[in-house]
Phi, psi and omega in degrees: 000111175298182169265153167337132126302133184316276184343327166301323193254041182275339182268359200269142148294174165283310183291341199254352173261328179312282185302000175275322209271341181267333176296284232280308176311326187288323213276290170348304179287336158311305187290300170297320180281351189272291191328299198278357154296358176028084198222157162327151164173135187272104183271347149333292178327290212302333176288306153331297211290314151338286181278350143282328185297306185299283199322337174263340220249321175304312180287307167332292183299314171323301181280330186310279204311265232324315157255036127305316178296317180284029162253000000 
Protein backbone atom coordinates (compact mmCIF):
# COMPACT_ATOMS: atom_id res chain seq x y z
CA UNK A 1 0.00 0.00 0.00
CA UNK A 2 1.57 3.12 -1.11
CA UNK A 3 1.07 6.82 1.08
CA UNK A 4 -1.90 8.94 -0.04
CA UNK A 5 -1.26 11.30 -2.60
CA UNK A 6 -1.42 15.36 -2.09
CA UNK A 7 -3.04 15.85 -5.84
CA UNK A 8 -5.91 13.34 -4.76
CA UNK A 9 -7.20 16.73 -2.30
CA UNK A 10 -7.67 19.36 -4.96
CA UNK A 11 -11.40 19.08 -5.38
CA UNK A 12 -11.99 19.22 -1.29
CA UNK A 13 -13.52 22.43 0.77
CA UNK A 14 -12.64 23.41 4.13
CA UNK A 15 -14.94 21.93 5.72
CA UNK A 16 -14.56 18.81 4.34
CA UNK A 17 -11.12 18.78 4.85
CA UNK A 18 -11.53 20.07 8.73
CA UNK A 19 -13.73 16.65 9.01
CA UNK A 20 -10.91 14.44 7.39
CA UNK A 21 -8.48 15.57 9.46
CA UNK A 22 -10.59 14.98 12.82
CA UNK A 23 -11.22 11.05 11.04
CA UNK A 24 -7.33 10.74 10.41
CA UNK A 25 -6.79 11.92 14.43
CA UNK A 26 -9.17 9.76 16.07
CA UNK A 27 -7.99 6.85 13.89
CA UNK A 28 -4.40 7.69 14.87
CA UNK A 29 -5.63 7.63 18.71
CA UNK A 30 -6.93 4.36 17.68
CA UNK A 31 -4.12 3.20 16.54
CA UNK A 32 -1.47 4.29 19.40
CA UNK A 33 -3.89 2.65 21.65
CA UNK A 34 -4.19 -0.91 19.54
CA UNK A 35 -0.03 -0.37 19.55
CA UNK A 36 0.23 -0.06 23.32
CA UNK A 37 -2.45 -2.99 24.23
CA UNK A 38 -0.02 -5.01 22.35
CA UNK A 39 -3.30 -6.09 20.12
CA UNK A 40 -3.04 -6.86 16.22
CA UNK A 41 -1.39 -4.31 14.62
CA UNK A 42 0.00 -2.60 11.33
CA UNK A 43 2.98 -0.32 12.39
CA UNK A 44 2.62 0.44 8.61
CA UNK A 45 -0.94 2.44 9.43
CA UNK A 46 0.75 5.11 11.97
CA UNK A 47 2.69 6.14 9.29
CA UNK A 48 -0.17 6.45 6.57
CA UNK A 49 -2.16 7.80 9.13
CA UNK A 50 0.72 10.40 9.99
CA UNK A 51 1.22 11.33 6.61
CA UNK A 52 -2.47 12.45 5.81
CA UNK A 53 -2.96 14.37 8.81
CA UNK A 54 0.48 16.79 7.30
CA UNK A 55 -1.09 16.52 3.87
CA UNK A 56 -4.67 17.58 5.16
CA UNK A 57 -3.25 19.92 7.88
CA UNK A 58 -0.89 21.40 4.54
CA UNK A 59 -4.10 21.76 1.97
CA UNK A 60 -5.98 23.30 5.00
CA UNK A 61 -3.34 26.25 5.49
CA UNK A 62 -3.09 26.29 1.65
CA UNK A 63 -6.97 27.44 1.04
CA UNK A 64 -6.98 29.64 4.48
CA UNK A 65 -4.19 31.86 2.86
CA UNK A 66 -5.91 31.96 -0.47
CA UNK A 67 -8.74 33.34 1.02
CA UNK A 68 -7.16 35.77 2.73
CA UNK A 69 -5.41 36.84 0.02
CA UNK A 70 -8.53 37.17 -2.26
CA UNK A 71 -10.00 39.68 0.46
Amino acid sequence: MSLPKFDALNNTDLLEIENQIIKAKKELLFLRIQKANFSRFSPHLLTHTKHQISQLMTKRRLLQLKTLNQK
